[in-house]
C-alpha positions, 0 to 999 in steps of 0.5 A: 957359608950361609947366606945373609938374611937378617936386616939390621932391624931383625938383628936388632931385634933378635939380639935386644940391641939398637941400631945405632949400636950395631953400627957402632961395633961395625964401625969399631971392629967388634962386628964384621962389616955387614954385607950391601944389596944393590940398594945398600941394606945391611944383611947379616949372617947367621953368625953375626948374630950370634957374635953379637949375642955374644958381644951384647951378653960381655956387655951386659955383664959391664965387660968394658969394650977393649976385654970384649975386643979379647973375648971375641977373640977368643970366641972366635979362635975355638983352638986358644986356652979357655984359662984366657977366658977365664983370666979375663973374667976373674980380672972383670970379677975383681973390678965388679968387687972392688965397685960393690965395695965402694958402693958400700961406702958409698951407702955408709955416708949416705945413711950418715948424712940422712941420720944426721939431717934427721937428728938436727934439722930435717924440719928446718930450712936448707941453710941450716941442713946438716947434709948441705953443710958435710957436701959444702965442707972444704975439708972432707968430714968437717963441717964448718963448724955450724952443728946446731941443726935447724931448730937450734939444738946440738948434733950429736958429735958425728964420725968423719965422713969420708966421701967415695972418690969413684971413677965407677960413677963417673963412667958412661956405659956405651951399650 
């Protein structure tokens, strides 16, 4: 075994990851506990660093922490199926891909909001914005009736906007 020589900052360094967050995946179990000197310093293995090289690379791909707990696992039992690898990353690919789906939506309704504001009342004041108006509707794609925009001239009849309804933008990724 090799013995420990990197500091939690060379570690940090060495891998683009925080302090805080080393100490985070000790204290959830990704990363063993550090070995202590006498003054109670933190020092790592080489392997710690390239576990954590490896936790922070799951990360960065948005692999969320319980599918990290598995593909460290994994990492660390090389005799276990590459296909439990790969089952992993297909089911994060679907979730990449039902998000980028969403994310289109998402697009579509903004591009609707800034195209109607710009038709009817982009010169105009906030309490006749069209954009104001769709937000603050109380139905999803019906406004309250309102559609002579700021100066006064009709709005082209818009399609029903449906508003994205998405947990992915309401996540808080932890790095």
């Amino acid at each position: 075994m090799s013995q420990p020589s990197l500091t939690i900052g060379a570690l940090a360094t060495h891998t683009s990851t925080n302090v805080p967050t080393i100490r985070y995946y000790e204290e959830i179990g990704l990363l063993p506990q550090a070995q202590r000197s006498e003054n109670g310093r933190r020092y790592y293995r080489d392997a710690d660093l390239k576990r954590l090289t490896f936790i922070k690379r799951c990360r960065d791909f948005g692999f969320p922490i319980e599918q990290v707990r598995e593909l460290v696992k994994l990492f660390e039992d090389g005799d276990r199926s590459c296909i439990e690898v790969r089952d992993l990353a297909q089911m994060h690919l679907n979730v990449v891909r039902a998000k980028l789906e969403e994310m289109r939506q998402l697009e579509a309704t903004l591009v609707s909001f800034v195209e109607s504001c710009d038709e009817a009342c982009c010169q105009g004041s906030t309490k006749n914005c069209a954009i104001i108006e769709d937000l603050s509707a109380v139905e999803p794609g019906m406004s309250s009736g309102r559609r002579g925009g700021c100066s006064g001239a009709p709005l082209k009849q818009m399609e029903k906007v449906t508003p994205v309804e998405s947990t992915a933008f309401r996540q808080i990724r932890r790095t």
